[in-house]
N, C-alpha and C positions, 0 to 999 in steps of 0.2 A: 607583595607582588609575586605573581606566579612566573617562574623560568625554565626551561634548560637550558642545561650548560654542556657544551663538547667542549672536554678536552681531547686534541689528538697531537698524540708524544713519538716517540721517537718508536717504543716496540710497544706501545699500548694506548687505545683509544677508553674516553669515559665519559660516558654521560650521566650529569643528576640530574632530576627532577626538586624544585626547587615550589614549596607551596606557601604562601604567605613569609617568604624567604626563609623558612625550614626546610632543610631536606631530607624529603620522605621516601625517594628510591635515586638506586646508584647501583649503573652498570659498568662492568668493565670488558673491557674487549681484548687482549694481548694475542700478537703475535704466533707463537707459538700455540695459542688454546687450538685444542683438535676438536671443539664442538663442530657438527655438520647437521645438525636437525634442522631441514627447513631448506636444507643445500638442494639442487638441483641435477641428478648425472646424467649423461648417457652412458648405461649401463651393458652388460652383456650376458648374457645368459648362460650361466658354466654347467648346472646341470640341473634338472628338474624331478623331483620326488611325487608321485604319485602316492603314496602311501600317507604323504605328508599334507599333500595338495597347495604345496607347495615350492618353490622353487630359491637356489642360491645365485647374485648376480654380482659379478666382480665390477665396483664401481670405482675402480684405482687405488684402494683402498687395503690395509693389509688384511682385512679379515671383509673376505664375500659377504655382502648383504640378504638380506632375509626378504621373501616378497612371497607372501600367503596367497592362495588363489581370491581370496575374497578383496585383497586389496588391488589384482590384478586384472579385474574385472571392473568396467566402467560404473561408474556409480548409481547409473543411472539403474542398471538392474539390479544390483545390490539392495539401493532402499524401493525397489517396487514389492508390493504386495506377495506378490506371486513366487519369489525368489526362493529358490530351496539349493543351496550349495550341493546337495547330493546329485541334483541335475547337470553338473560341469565336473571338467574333470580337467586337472592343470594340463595335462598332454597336448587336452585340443589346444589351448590358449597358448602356450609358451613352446616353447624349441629349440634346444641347446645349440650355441654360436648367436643364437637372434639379439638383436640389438635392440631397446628397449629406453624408455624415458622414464625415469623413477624418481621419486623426492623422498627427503628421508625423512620419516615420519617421528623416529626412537634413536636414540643414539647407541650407541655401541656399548656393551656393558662387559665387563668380564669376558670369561670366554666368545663369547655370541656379538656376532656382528651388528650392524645396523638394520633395524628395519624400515624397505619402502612402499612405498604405493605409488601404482600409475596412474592415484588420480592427485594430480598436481592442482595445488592452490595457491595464491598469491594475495597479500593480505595489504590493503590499502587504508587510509584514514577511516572510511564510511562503508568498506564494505570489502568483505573478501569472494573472491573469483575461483569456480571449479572449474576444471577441465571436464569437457567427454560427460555431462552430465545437464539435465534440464529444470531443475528444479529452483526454487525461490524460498530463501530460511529468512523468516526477520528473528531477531535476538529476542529471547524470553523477554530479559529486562524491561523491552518494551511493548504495558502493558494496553498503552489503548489502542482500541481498537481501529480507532480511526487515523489516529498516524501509521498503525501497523500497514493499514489499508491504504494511507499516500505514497510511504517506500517501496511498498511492494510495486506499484502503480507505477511509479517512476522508473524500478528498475526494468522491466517491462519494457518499456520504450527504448530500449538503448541497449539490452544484452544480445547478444550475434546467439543463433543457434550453435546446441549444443556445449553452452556454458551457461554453469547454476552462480549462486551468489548467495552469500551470507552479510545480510545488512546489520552491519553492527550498532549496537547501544549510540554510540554518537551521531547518528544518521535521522536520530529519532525527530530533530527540529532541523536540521540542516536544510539550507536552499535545494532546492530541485539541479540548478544549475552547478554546484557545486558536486552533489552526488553523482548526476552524470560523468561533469569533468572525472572524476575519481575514476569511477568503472571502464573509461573511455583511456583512461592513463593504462589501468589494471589489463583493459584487452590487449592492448596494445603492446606492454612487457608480455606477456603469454605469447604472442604473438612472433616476437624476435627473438624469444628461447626456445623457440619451432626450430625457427629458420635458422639460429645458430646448431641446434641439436641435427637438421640436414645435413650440414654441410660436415660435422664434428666427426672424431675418429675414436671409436669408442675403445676402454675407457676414459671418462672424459668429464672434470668436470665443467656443468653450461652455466649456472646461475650460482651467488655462494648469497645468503642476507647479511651485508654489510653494514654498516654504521646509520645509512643515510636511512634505508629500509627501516631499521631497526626503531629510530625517532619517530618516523611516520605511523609505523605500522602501531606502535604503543604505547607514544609518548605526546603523541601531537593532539591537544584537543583545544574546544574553542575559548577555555579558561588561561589559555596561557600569555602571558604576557609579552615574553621577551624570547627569543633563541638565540643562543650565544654562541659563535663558533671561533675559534682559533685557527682554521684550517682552511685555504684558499680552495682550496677542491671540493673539503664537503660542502661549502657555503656556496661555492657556484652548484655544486649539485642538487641542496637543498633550494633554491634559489630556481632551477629551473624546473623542479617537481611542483614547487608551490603555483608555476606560473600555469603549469599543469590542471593542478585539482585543487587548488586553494587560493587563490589570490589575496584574501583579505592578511595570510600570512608575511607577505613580502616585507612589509612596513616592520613587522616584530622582529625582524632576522638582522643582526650583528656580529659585523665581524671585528674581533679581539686580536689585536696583534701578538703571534705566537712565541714572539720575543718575553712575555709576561707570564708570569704563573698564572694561568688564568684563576684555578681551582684556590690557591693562597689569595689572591688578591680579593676573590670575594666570601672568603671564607669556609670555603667548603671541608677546604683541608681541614680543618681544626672539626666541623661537622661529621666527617668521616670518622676518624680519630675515636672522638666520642661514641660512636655507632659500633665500636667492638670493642668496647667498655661492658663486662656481666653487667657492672650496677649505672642503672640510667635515673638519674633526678629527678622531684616532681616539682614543679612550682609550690606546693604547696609543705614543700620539706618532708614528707615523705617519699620514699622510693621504690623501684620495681628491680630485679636482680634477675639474669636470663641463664640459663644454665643449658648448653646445647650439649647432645653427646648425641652417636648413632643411631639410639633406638628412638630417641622422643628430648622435646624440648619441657624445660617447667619453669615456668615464670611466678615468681613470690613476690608477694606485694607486701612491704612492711611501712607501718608507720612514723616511725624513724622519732624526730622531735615530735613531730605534729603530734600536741594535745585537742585543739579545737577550742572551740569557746562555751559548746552549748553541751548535750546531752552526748555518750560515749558514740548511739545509734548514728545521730548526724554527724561526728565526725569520722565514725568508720567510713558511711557512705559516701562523703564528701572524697575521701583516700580512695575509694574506689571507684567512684565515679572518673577522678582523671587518670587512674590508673589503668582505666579498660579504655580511655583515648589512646594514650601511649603508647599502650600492647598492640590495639592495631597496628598505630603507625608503626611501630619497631618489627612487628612482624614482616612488613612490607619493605623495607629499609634495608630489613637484614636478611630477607628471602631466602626465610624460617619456612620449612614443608616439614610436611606428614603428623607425626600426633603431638600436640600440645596442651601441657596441662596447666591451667593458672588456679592460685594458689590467693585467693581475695581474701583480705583480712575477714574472719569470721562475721557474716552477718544473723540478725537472731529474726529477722521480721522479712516474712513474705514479699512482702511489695517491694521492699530493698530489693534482696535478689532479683527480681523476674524486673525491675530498674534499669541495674547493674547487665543482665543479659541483652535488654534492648539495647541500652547504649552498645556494647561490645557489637552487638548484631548490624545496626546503624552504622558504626565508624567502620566497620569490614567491609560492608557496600562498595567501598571506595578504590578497594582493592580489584587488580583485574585477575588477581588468581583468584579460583574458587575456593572458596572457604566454611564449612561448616560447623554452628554451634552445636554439641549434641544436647548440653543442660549441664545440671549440677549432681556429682553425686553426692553419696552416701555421709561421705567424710568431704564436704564442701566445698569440694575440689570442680573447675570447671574443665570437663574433655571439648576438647575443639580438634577438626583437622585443618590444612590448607594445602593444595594441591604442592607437589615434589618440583621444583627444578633445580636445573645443574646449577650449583654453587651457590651457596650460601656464602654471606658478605665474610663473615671471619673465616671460614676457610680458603676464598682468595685472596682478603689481606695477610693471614696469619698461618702459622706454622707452627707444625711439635716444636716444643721446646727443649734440642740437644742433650739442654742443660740439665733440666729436671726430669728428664726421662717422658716425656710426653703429659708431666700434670698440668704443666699452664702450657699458655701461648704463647710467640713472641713475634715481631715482624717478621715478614719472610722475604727471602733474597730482593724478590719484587719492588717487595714496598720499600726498602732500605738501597735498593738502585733508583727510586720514582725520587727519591728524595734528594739523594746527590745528583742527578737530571734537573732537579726545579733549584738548587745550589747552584751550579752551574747557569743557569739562567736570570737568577738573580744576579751573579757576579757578571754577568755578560752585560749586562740591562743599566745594571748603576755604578758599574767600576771600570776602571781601562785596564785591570787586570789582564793579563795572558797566561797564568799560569796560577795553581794552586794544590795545595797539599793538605789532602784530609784523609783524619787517623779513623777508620773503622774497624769491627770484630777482623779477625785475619779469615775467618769462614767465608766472608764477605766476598775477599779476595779470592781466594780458592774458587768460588762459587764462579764470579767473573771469569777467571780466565778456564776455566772446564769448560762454561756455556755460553761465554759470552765474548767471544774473543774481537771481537769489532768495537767492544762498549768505547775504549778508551778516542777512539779513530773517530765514533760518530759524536761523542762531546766535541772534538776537535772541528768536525765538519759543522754542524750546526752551532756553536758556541765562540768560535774561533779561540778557545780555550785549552790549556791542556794541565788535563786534571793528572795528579799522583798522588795512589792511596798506600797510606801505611795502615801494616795489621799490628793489632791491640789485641791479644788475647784476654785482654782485662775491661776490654770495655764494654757495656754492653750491648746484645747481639744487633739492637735495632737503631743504636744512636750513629749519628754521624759529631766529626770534632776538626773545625778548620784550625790546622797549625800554621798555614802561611798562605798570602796571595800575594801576589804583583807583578815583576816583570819575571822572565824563566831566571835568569842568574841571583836574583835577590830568593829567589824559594830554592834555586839548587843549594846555594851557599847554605843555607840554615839547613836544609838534609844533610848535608855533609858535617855540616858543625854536629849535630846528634847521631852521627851512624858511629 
């Protein structure tokens, strides 16, 4: 069975994606995270570079955003034939003080602020919506011609002037009625972030892509089964978009009482877990080991027991054949970017390899980031890229490790507060407990009360619980350790008996 699942916690939202109840992508969303790509502002115009053709625009943000003349320019002449950037000049277009609608296209890096463009887009199940632009894109992927030829057809009938559209891959068999709903939903949000950005005081931000956005826009397609929410809010939300642009969805959508670990109860936690593990298992008892560092990932595929039964050739290939399963799905799970190199047990015969490629080439399809195989070299090594984004799964689960000076991993603050949060909720759920006492790293603590100083107050609100942590310089960084629950005088008694 195919699912999502939302968990939304206390300082962080998650969704997995759930494929033959495997899970093969997991996002997270925390409070705190300063991601804005895709954000919406009304911006202001601080000063504008000619030399640059370019211009800087303060979008309430500590570092001025970056807005190139070519993204400040409506799209529509941008991709016409004729266009030669030497013909404009950022002076005439922009104007220091002017007030201006941007979406940020890059995040913020290093020194260098964000970079936007005024031509704003908004990305829906079946199809994404440009502002200030005329044009009609159907997705490569879809390659016949005569569907290309019905979406386009359809969109046609229903876009308002001066908005283009990008019909994505899942549009490709979708009802007619369906797509409209979608584009009809899509105008209509562009629409209210007009009219909120009139009225707004610039800097200011109008639109942020939220949770509910974030499902639709990436996650929602017609193979899914179930959606699973825990959260009365997103569920009505989700619930009144589907009535929107998807109705066949309403029936899959479930709401999970937030009282439950939703992610423990069906497993996922324990799926995570395993997901920032180097060495991941094959069915076949051999295994694949992921080695990530800054410059590039490499993935070794070793045969572990596995002898096979027949000839050395068929059981290399056999190891490699689910080995290049895995790599995809792990690639995508772990949202692994930039260069990767895998490491196939040596093959000695042609048609193996170029095998071995198709399959790899096949199970990447699947992925919505771009990915490309280059081939095999020299030392029979496979290069592949897959397009960059922000955070990869074990650097939001995981952290240098203090201890070892940065050689391994270990949980980080994060993960080692999600855990005593889903503690606390299990003791809420099947105990009449009100109080409890759990021994962590003492960092742990430190950690809480530098950033966290409400943690203990929102257990108490949401759990009707009240948690005290003792620190352990001996325990390990990412364990937790219940010394007592029950009533508050039966757990103060026993702190008191060991202080």
């Amino acid at each position: 069975m195919n699912k999502i699942v939302v968990d939304s916690n206390i300082r962080e939202n998650r969704i997995a994606v759930l494929e033959d109840d495997e899970l093969v992508d997991i996002y997270l969303d925390r409070i705190d995270d300063e991601r804005i790509r895709g954000n919406i502002y009304l911006g202001k115009v601080v000063n504008v570079l000619q030399g640059m053709q370019a211009a800087f625009i303060d979008i309430g943000l500590k570092k001025n955003a970056f807005l190139h003349l070519r993204d400040a320019l409506p799209r529509y002449i941008v991709e016409s034939d004729e266009f030669n950037i030497s013909d404009y000049n950022i002076r005439d277009v922009l104007k220091p003080g002017q007030d201006i609608l941007v979406q940020v296209d890059k995040e913020a890096f290093n020194s260098k602020g964000a970079k936007v463009t005024t031509q704003l887009s908004i990305t829906g199940k079946y199809a994404a919506i440009i502002d200030n632009t005329k044009y009609i894109y159907v997705s490569k992927k879809i390659v016949d011609k005569n569907k290309r030829k019905r979406v386009k057809n359809i969109a046609k009938k229903c876009l308002p002037e001066g908005i283009g559209i990008i019909l994505r891959t899942i549009s490709e068999d979708e009802t007619e009625d369906n797509i409209i709903l979608d584009i009809n939903y899509l105008v209509n949000k562009l629409e209210k972030i007009k009219t909120k950005a009139r009225i707004a005081k610039a800097p200011e931000l109008i639109s942020r892509l939220d949770i509910v956005q974030k499902i639709v826009k990436d996650y929602l397609k017609d193979d899914i089964d179930e959606i699973i929410v825990n959260d009365r809010e997103v569920y009505e939300e989700l619930l009144k978009i589907f009535k929107n642009i998807s109705e066949d969805n309403i029936e899959k959508l479930k709401f999970f009482d937030k009282s439950h670990d939703i992610f423990g109860y069906l497993g996922i936690e324990k799926m995570i877990e395993e997901a920032i593990q180097k060495e991941v298992k094959l069915d076949c008892g051999a295994s694949i080991v992921i080695d990530e560092t800054e410059a590039l990932t490499v993935i070794d595929v070793n045969s572990g027991k596995f002898i096979g039964k027949n000839s050395l050739e068929e059981t290399v290939l056999k190891v490699n054949k689910e080995a290049s399963r895995e790599i995809a799905k792990q690639l995508r799970l772990r949202n692994i970017g930039g260069i990767i190199i895998i490491d196939f047990i040596d093959m000695k015969r042609r048609q193996d390899i170029e095998e071995i490629l198709n399959i790899l080439k096949e199970e990447l399809k699947k992925d919505v980031n771009k990915t490309t195989v280059l081939g095999m070299t020299k030392l029979g090594l496979v290069e592949m890229t897959r397009k960059k984004t922000i955070g990869r799964l074990t650097t939001r689960m995981l952290k240098k490790c203090p201890v070892c000076g940065g050689r391994g991993r270990v949980d980080s603050e994060y993960t080692v507060i999600h855990k005593l949060q889903n503690e606390a909720k299990r003791v809420f759920k099947n105990t009449s407990a009100k109080s409890i006492a759990i021994e962590v790293n003492s960092t742990i603590i430190d950690y809480i009360d530098e950033n966290y100083l409400d943690f203990y107050d929102e257990i108490k609100k949401y759990y009707d619980l009240e948690m005290i942590l003792k620190g352990n310089n001996n325990i390990d960084y990412g364990d937790i350790k219940i010394l007592r629950m029950g009533s508050k005088s039966f757990v103060n008694n026993y702190l008191k008996s060991i202080e």
